[in-house]
Structures are given as structure tokens and as C-alpha cells.
N, C-alpha and C positions, 0 to 999 in steps of 0.2 A: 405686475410689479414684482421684483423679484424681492425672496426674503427678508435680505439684508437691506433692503431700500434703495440699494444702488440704480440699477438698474430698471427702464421700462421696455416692456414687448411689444410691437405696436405694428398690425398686419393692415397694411396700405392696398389695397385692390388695385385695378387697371385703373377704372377710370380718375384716378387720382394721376395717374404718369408713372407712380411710383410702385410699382408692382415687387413684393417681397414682405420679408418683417424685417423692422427698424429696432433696433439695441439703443435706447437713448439712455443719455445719463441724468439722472432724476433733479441732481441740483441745479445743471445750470441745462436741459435739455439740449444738451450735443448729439450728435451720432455718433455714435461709437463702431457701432458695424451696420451691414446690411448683409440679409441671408438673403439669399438671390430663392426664395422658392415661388415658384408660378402657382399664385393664388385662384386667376380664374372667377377674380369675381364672388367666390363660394365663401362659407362661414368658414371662420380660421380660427379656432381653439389654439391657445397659448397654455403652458403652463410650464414656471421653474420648479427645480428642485428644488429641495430641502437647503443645500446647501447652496444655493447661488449657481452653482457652477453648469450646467445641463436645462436648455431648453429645449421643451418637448411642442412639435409642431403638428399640428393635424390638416390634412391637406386632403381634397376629393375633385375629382373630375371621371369625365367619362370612362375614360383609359383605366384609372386606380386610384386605389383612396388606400389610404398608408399614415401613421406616425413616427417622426422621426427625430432623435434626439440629436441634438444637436450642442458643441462645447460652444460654449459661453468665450471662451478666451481664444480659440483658434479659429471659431466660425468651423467647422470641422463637424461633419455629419460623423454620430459616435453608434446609431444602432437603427434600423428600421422594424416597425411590427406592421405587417399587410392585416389589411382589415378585408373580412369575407366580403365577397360580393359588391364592391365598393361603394359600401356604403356609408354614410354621409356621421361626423361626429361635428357633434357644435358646443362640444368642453371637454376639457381634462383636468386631472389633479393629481399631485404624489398625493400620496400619503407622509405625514410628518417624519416617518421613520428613512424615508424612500426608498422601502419594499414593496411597494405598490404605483402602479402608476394606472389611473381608469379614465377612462372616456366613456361619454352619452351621448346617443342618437336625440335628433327632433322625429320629425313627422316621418319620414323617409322610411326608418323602421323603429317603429312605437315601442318606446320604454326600455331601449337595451343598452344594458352597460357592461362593457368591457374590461374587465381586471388582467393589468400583465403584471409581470416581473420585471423591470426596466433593466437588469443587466444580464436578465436569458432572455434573448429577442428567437430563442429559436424556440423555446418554450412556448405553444400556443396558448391565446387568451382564456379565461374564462368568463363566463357572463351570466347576468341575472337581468331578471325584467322587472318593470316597474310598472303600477297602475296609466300613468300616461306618460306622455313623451318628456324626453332627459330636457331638461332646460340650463340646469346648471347642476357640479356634484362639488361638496365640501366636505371635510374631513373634520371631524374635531381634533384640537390642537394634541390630546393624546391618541389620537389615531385608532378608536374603541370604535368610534361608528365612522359611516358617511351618509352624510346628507345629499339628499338627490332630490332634488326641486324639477315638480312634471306641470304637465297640462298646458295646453294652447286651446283657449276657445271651449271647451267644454268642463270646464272645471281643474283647480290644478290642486294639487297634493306636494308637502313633501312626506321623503321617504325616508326609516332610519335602518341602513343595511350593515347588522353588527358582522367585524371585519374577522373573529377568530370565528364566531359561527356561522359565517358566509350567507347568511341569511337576512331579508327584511324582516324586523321586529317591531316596526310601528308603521301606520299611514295615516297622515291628517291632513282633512280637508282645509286648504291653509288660504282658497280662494275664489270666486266664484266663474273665472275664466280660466286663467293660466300663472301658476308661479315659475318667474323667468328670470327671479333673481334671490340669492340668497348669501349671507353673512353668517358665523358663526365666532359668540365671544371669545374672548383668549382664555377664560377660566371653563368653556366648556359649557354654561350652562344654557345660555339665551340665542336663541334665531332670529334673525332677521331676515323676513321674507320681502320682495317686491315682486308686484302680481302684473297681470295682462291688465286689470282695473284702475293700475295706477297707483291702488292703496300698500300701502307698507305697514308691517306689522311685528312685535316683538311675541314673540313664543318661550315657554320654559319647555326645554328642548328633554327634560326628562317624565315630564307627565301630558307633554302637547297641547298644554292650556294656553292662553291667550293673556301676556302680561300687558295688563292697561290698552288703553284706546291705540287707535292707529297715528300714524304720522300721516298729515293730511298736506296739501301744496302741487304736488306733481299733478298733471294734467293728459300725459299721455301714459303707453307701457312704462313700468317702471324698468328699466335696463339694467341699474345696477344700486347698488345696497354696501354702505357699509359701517359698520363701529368703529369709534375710536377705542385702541387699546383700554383706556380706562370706562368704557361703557358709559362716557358721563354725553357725548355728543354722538350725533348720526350724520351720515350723508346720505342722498340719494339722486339720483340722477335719470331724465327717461327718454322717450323715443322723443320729445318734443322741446328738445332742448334744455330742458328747464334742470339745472342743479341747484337741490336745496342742501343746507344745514340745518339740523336740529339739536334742540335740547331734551335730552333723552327724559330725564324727569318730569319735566311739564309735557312735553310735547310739540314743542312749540316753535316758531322756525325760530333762526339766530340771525338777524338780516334781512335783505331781500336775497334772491337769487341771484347768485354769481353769474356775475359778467362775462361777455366771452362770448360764450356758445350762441350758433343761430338758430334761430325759430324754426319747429321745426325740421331741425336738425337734429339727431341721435345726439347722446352725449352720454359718456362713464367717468365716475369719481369716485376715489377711494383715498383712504389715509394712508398715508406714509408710516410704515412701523413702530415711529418712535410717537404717531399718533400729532406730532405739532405741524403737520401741513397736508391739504389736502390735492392729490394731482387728478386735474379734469383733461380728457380729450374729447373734441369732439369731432362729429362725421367730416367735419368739411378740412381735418385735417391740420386743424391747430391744436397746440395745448398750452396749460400753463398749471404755473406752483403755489395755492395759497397760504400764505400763512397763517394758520386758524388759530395760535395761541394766545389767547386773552394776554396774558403776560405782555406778550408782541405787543399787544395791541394798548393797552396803557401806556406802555412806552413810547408808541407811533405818536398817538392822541398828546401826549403831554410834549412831544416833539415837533409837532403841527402847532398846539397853542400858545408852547412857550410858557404856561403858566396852569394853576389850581384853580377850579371853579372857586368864583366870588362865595360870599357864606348867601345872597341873594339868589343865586344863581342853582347854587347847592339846594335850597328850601324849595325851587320850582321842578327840579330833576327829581331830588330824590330827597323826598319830605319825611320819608318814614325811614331816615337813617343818621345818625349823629355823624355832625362836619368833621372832616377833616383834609389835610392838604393832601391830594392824591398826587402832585407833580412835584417833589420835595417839598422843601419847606417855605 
């Protein structure tokens, strides 16, 4: 999703028919463009800039493996970086400043991540390794560290690689197969990990410790992981379909599982910027927008019943709370 919430990037494979990445627009899911780039089937890293304006695409096949920036408004390839040996990237990320732009290997070559300049493409990369393989890399929103979530299958870690002293400065065992998904708050302090286990987990991102129990529901890889701006709600989403909601404080889901996705089927969800709706896609090529704000949601509720719970009705819901008219008066 790009910064500003406008926009979604969304890399479609062959066997879909629809071979490229799709530019949709988040509020009402239009097309907006299609990059015509020959996916191949392969993992396709996405990542906007800072600004909205510059999608970076990561692309591998036998021939070459390359990323290449692309304008957001003219569809117009703006810079290409060749990647050695063409070798395989399965994520990217600016940096908040976008003075950086990096990419991470899976298994193909173990734990390397690549650091460019996004407007000296002639300027070669530099790179650092990580205990195991790149699964995903995240930046804090002041762009001091980034977060690099490793491991498939043998243990996963993430990593904290501080950005002016170009060095890893921590590693924590964050799972007992592979961490393959991670979030990080808007204030900087808390992570959100989702493992190869399924289990999700919050971290204090500056001592590595482990805040409160895990978010429990998901039943396959966790895929993707995210906060709401105000840290008060979670989502997560995994290889088996299943997107939850949580309540960050208890823990505890909010609902049942969002509708939609197939069994089964892969699925990724994340909030919208402004934190009041969350957007799901899933593998089989649909998506859709929910609206997660309670707010919304009183309103819906008192529009559906046309009326206040009775003062009977209120003592069997909610006994341990003094009446009053929730749908005016």
C-alpha cells in the first residue's frame, strides 16, 4: 500500500492470466494502471516510496534479476539496479527519508541484504548478512534502524541493522521455525512478528523482550502482520486463508474471521494509514475494504435496528454497565 493510502501494488503471476503488477485504487478498488513486467511465476517484492510517487519492483528469472523504479504517474521506468548473479530478492523497503532503498534474499543466498541509493542507480549496492534468510525488512518510522525478519525452517530471528553505523546491533530469537512477517509501530517502539508457526507476537523493539502473551487464531504460516496507527488493534493474516482481528490489550480476537478469503488459500491484510479500514487480498485474486471503526460500527448496528437496546435487553448484554440510549434518544 502506498504511503498516503491511495494506492495498492499487487503482482498477479501467470497462472492468474494476468501477468504484471496492478496499481489499484484503495477506496473503491479500480485499476488505475498495469505495469506490464514478466513476473515468471517468481516472488515479486513491492515497495513505494516515501512519497507516493516511485514504485520499486523486484523481478528474477533465469536470464536476470534486477530492480527497477518505476513512476507511479506515467507508468515510466525511472532507474534500474542489476542485482549480482541473479539472484532472487523476495522484499524491499525505502527508507522513511528515501535515501535508501534495500532488498533481502530467501534461501537462494542466505541472509543478504542489499542497500542502494535509489537516485544513483549507477552507484553499486552495498550489503550485509544476517543470521538466516531475509523474509521481510522494515524500517523504523525514523529511519535509526531496520528490521530484518529471517529464518525458514530452522529457527527465525529478527535483526536490528543500525542505518548510520551500518552495522547489526542486536539478534533475537523471535521464533522457533521462521519469522516471515513483521510490523513496526508508528512511535517506534513495538514489533510485530508473525512466524512460520503461525504464532504472532509483540516485542519492545529496544530491549528485545517479549510484551505480554502472543496473538493466538491463525492456523497456518503467518504471511503478514499488522498495527493499527494507534497500537490499540492488530491484524494478521496467513498461508491458510484465515484473517484475524485483534485487541491489542487483551489479546483477543474482535469477531470471527473475515470473510472472503479461501481455505487454504494465502491471504495478506493490513490497515489503511489512517488506521479506519483494513485491506485483504487474497491468492485466488480477489480483494476487498473493511471498515474496522467501532465508530462505523455503532452507527451500522443502530441503522440495521432502527432502535436502543430495551433496558431488558441491556441487563442480559451488558450487566456490568449502567443503561443508557446507545441509538439517540
Amino acid at each position: 500500500m502506498s504511503p498516503d493510502g491511495r494506492l495498492l501494488a499487487v503482482a498477479s503471476s501467470p497462472r492468474h492470466g494476468r501477468d504484471g503488477i496492478w496499481l489499484i485504487e484503495a477506496s473503491d478498488l479500480h485499476v488505475v494502471r498495469r505495469i506490464p513486467q514478466q513476473l515468471n511465476g517468481s516472488s515479486t517484492p513491492l515497495a513505494f516510496s516515501p512519497d507516493s510517487s516511485t514504485l520499486a519492483v523486484g523481478s528474477w528469472n533465469p536470464r536476470r534479476s534486477d530492480v527497477r523504479l518505476w513512476d507511479v504517474a506515467s507508468g515510466r521506468i525511472t532507474a534500474i539496479f542489476p542485482i549480482p548473479a541473479r539472484q532472487r530478492l523476495v522484499t524491499l523497503a525505502f527508507s522513511p527519508d528515501g535515501s535508501m532503498l534495500v532488498g533481502g534474499g530467501g534461501p537462494v543466498h542466505r541472509g543478504l541484504v542489499y542497500v542502494w541509493s535509489p537516485w544513483r542507480p549507477d552507484q553499486p549496492a552495498r550489503q550485509f548478512r544476517t543470521p538466516g534468510t531475509v523474509e521481510e525488512l522494515d524500517f523504523t518510522p525514523d529511519g535509526s534502524q531496520l528490521v530484518s525478519s529471517t529464518g525458514w525452517g530452522d529457527g527465525g530471528h529478527f535483526a536490528l541493522w543500525d542505518t548510520a553505523a551500518q552495522r547489526i546491533v542486536s539478534t533475537v530469537h523471535a521464533d522457533d521455525a521462521g519469522v516471515l512477517t513483521a510490523a513496526v509501530s508508528t512511535d517506534g517502539r513495538t514489533l510485530m512478528t508473525g512466524g512460520q508457526t503461525g504464532v504472532v507476537r509483540l516485542w519492545d523493539l529496544l530491549t528485545g523482550t517479549l510484551r505480554g502473551a502472543p496473538f493466538t487464531g491463525l492456523t497456518g504460516f503467518a504471511d503478514t502482520v499488522d498495527l493499527a496507527p494507534d497500537g490499540s488493534t492488530a491484524v494478521g493474516a496467513d498461508a491458510a486463508g484465515n484473517v484475524l482481528l485483534w485487541d491489542v490489550p487483551t489479546r483477543s480476537t474482535i469477531g470471527d474471521a473475515f470473510p472472503g478469503p479461501v481455505a487454504d488459500r494465502p491471504a495478506a491484510a493490513s490497515f489503511t494509514p489512517d488506521g479506519r479500514n483494513v485491506v485483504v487480498v487474497s491468492d485466488t485474486g480477489a480483494g476487498w475494504v473493511w471498515d474496522v471503526d467501532p465508530s462505523d460500527w455503532l452507527t451500522r448496528a443502530c441503522a440495521v435496528a432502527g432502535r436502543s437496546l430495551t433496558p431488558p435487553e441491556w441487563q442480559e448484554f451488558l450487566p456490568d454497565r449502567p443503561y443508557h440510549a446507545t441509538c439517540g434518544s
